[in-house]
BATORSE-385157 format. One record per atom (N, C-alpha, C, CB): residue in three letters; z negated, y, x. Coordinates in steps of 0.2 Angstrom, whole numbers, padded with zeros to 4 digits, always signed. Glycine has a CB too. Layout:
BEGIN
ALAZYX;...
This chain:
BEGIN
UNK-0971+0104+0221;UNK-0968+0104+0214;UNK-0962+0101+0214;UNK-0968+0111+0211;UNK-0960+0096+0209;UNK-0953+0092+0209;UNK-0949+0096+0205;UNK-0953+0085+0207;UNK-0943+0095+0209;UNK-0937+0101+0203;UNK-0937+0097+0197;UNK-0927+0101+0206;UNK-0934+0099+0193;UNK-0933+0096+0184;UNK-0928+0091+0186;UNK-0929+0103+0177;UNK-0927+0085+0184;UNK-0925+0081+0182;UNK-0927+0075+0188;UNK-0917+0083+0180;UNK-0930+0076+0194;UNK-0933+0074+0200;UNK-0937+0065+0196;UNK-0940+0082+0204;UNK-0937+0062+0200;UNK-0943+0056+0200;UNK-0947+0056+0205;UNK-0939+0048+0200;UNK-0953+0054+0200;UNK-0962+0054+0204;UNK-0960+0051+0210;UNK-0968+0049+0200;UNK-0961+0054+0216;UNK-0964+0049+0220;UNK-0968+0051+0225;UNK-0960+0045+0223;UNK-0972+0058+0221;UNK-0978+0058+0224;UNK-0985+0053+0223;UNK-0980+0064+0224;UNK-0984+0048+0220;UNK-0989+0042+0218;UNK-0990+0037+0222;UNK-0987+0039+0212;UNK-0985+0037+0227;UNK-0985+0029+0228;UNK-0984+0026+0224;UNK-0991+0028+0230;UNK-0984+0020+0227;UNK-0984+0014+0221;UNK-0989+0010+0218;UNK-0982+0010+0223;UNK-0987+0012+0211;UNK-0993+0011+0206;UNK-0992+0003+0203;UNK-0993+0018+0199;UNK-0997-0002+0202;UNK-0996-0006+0197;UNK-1000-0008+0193;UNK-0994-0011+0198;UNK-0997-0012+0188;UNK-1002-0015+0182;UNK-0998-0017+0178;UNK-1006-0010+0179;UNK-1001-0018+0172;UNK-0999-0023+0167;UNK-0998-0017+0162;UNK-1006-0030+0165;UNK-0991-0016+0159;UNK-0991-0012+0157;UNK-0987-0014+0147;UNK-0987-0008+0162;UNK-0989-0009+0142;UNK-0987-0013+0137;UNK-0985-0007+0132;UNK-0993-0018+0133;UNK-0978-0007+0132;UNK-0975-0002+0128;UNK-0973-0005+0120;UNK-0968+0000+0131;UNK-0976+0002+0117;UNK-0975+0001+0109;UNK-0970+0004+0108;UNK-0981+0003+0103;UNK-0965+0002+0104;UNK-0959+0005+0100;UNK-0958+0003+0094;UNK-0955+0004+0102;UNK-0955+0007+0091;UNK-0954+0006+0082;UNK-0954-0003+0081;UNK-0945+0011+0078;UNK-0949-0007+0084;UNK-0949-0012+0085;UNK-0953-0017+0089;UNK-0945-0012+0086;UNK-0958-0016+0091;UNK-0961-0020+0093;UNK-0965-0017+0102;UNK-0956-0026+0091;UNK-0970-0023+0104;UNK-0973-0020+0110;UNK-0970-0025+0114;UNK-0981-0019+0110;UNK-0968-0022+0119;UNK-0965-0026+0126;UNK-0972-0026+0131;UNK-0957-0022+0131;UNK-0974-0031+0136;UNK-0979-0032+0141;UNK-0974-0033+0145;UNK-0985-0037+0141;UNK-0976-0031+0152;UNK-0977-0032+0158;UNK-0977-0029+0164;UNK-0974-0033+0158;UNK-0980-0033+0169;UNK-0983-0031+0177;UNK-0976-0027+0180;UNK-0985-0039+0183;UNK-0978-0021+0184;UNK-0974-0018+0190;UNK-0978-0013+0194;UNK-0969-0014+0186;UNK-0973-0013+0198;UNK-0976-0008+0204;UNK-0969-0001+0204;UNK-0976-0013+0213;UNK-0965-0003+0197;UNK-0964+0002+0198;UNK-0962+0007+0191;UNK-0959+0001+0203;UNK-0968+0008+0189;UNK-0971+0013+0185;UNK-0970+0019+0186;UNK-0978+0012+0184;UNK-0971+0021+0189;UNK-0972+0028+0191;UNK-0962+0032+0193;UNK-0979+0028+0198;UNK-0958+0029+0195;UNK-0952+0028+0193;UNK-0950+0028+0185;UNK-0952+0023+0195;UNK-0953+0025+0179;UNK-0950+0025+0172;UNK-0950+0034+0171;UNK-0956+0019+0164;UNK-0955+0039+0172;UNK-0953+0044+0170;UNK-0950+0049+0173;UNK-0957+0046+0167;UNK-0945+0054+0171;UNK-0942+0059+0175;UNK-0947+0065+0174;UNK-0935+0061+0172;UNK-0945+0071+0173;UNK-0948+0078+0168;UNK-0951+0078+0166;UNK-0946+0082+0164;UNK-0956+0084+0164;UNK-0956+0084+0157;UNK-0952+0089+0155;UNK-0962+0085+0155;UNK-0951+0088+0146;UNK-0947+0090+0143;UNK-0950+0092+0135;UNK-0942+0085+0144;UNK-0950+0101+0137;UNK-0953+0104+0132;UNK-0951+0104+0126;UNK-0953+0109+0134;UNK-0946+0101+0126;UNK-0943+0102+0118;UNK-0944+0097+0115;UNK-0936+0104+0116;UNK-0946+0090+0119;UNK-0946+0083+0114;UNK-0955+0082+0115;UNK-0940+0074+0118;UNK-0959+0087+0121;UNK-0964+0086+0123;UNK-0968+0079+0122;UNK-0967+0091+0121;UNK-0961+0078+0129;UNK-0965+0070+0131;UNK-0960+0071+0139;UNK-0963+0059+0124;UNK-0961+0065+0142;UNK-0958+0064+0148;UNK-0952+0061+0146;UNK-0962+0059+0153;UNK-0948+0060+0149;UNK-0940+0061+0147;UNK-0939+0053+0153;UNK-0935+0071+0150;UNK-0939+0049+0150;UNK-0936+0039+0151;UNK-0933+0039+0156;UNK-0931+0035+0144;UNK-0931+0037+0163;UNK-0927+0035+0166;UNK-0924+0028+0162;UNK-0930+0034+0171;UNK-0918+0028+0160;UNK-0916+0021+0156;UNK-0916+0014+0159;UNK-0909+0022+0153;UNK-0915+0016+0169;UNK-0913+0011+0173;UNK-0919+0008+0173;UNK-0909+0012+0180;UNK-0925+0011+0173;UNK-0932+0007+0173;UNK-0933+0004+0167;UNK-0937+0012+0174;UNK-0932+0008+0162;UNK-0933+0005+0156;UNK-0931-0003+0155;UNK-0929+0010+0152;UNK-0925-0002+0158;UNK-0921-0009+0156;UNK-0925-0014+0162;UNK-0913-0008+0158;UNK-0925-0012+0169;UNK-0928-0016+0174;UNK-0934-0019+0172;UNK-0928-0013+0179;UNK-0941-0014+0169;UNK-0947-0015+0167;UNK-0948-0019+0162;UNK-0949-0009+0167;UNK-0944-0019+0156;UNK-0946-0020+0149;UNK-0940-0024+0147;UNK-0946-0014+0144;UNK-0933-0023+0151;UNK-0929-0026+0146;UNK-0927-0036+0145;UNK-0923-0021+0148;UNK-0931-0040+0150;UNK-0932-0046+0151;UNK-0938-0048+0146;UNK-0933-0048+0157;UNK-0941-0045+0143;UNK-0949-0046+0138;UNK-0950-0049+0133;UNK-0951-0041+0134;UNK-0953-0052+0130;UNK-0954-0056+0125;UNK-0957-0048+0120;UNK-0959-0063+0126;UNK-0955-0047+0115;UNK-0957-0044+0112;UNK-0964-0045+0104;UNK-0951-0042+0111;UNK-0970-0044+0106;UNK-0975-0046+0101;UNK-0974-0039+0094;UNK-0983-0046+0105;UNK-0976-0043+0088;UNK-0976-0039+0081;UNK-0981-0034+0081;UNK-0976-0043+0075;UNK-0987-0036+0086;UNK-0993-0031+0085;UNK-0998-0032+0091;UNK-0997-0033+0078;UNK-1001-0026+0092;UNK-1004-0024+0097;UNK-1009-0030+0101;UNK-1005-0018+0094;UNK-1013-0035+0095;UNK-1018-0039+0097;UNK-1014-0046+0102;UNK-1022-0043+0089;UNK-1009-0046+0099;UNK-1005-0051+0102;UNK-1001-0051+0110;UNK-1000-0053+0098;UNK-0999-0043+0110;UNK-0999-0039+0116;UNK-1004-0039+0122;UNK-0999-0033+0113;UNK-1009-0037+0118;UNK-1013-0037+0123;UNK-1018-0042+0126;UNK-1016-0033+0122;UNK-1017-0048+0123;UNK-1016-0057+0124;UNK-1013-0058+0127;UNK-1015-0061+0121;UNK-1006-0056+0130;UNK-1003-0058+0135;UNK-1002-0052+0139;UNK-0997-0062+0133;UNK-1004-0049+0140;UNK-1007-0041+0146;UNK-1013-0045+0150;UNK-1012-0032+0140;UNK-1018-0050+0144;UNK-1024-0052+0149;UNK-1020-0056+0153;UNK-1030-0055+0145;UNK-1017-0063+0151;UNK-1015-0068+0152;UNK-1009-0065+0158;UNK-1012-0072+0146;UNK-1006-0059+0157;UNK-1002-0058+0165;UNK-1007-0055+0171;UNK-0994-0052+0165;UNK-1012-0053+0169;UNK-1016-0049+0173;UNK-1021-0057+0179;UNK-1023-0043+0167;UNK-1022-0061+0173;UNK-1026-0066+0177;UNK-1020-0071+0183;UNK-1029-0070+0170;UNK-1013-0067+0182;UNK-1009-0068+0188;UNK-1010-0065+0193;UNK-1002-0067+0188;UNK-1012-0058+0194;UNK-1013-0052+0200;UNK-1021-0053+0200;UNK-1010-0043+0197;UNK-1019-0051+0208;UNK-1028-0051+0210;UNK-1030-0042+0206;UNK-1032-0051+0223;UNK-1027-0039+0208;UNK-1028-0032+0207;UNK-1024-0029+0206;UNK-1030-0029+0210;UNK-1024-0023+0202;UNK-1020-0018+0200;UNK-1025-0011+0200;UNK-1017-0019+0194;UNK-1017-0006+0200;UNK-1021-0001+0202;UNK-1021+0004+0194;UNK-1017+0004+0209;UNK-1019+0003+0189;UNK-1019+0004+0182;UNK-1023-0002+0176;UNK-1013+0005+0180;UNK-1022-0007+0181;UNK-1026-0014+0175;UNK-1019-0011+0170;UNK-1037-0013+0169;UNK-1024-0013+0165;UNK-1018-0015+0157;UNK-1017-0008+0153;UNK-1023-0021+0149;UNK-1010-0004+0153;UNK-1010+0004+0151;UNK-1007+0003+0144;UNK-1005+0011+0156;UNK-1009+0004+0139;UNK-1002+0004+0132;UNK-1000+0010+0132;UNK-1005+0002+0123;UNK-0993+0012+0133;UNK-0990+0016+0131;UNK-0989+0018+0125;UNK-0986+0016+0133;UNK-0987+0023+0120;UNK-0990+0023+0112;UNK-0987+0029+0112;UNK-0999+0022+0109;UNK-0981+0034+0117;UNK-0981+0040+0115;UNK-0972+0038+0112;UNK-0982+0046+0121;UNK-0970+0033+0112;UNK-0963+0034+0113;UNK-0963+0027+0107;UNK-0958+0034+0122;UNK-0967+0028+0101;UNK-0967+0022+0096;UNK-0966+0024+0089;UNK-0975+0019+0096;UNK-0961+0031+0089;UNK-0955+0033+0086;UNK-0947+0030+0085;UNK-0955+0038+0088;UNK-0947+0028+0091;UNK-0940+0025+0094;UNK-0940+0018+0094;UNK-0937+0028+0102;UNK-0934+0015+0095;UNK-0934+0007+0095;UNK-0935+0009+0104;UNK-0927+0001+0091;UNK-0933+0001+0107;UNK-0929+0000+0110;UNK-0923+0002+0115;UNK-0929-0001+0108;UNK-0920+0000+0109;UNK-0913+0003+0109;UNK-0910+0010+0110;UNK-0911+0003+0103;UNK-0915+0013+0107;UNK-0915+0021+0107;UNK-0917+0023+0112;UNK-0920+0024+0102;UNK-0922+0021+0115;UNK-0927+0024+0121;UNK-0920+0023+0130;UNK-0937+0016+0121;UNK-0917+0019+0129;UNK-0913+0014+0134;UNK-0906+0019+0132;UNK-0912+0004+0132;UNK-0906+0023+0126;UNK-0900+0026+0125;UNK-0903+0033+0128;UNK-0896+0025+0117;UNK-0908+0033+0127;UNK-0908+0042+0129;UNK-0911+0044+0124;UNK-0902+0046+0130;UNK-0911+0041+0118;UNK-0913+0046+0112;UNK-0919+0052+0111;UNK-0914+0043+0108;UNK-0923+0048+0115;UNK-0931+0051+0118;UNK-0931+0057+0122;UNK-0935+0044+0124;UNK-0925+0058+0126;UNK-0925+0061+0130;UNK-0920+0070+0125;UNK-0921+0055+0135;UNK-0917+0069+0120;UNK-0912+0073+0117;UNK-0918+0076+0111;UNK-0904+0067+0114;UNK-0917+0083+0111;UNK-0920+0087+0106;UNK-0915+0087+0098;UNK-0921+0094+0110;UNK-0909+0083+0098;UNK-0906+0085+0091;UNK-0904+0078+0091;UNK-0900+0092+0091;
């Protein structure tokens, strides 16, 4: 069992083509290190509580698309870079309350 505030790494290293929606828009992109973006869980906001250093490393170089079809048009187009992955294409869609901004500040993470 991992203590509370611990990062995953009983996973190994996971990759894929990953595409986060936020109030502002959906970011794509490939990593292996997914399983790293979340800490806890965290009962009071009941979601996984954001590592921000990931956040930033993962997402924060992105072109950002307005909607999901265009997203996932260039999810295909980075996948046909990788022979394989071990997630293919995941849309994230739990943290599409917050911008950005928010998510990198912690806000996701804070019950008030």
């Amino acid at each position: 069992e991992r203590s509370k505030g611990s990062i995953r790494k009983d996973y190994g290293e996971m990759s894929g083509i990953y595409v986060l929606k936020t109030k502002d828009g959906y970011r794509v992109n490939y990593t292996k290190d997914y399983v790293h973006l979340f800490g806890s869980y965290n009962d009071d906001t009941m979601n996984y509580d954001i590592n921000a250093d990931y956040l930033k490393r993962i997402f924060g170089n992105c072109a950002v698309f307005p909607n999901e079809i265009m997203a996932i048009q260039s999810a295909k187009g980075i996948s046909n870079l990788h022979d394989e992955t071990e997630d293919g294409i995941m849309v994230l869609k739990s943290y599409d309350t917050y911008t950005f901004e928010e998510l990198l500040n912690g806000k996701a993470n804070k019950t008030s």
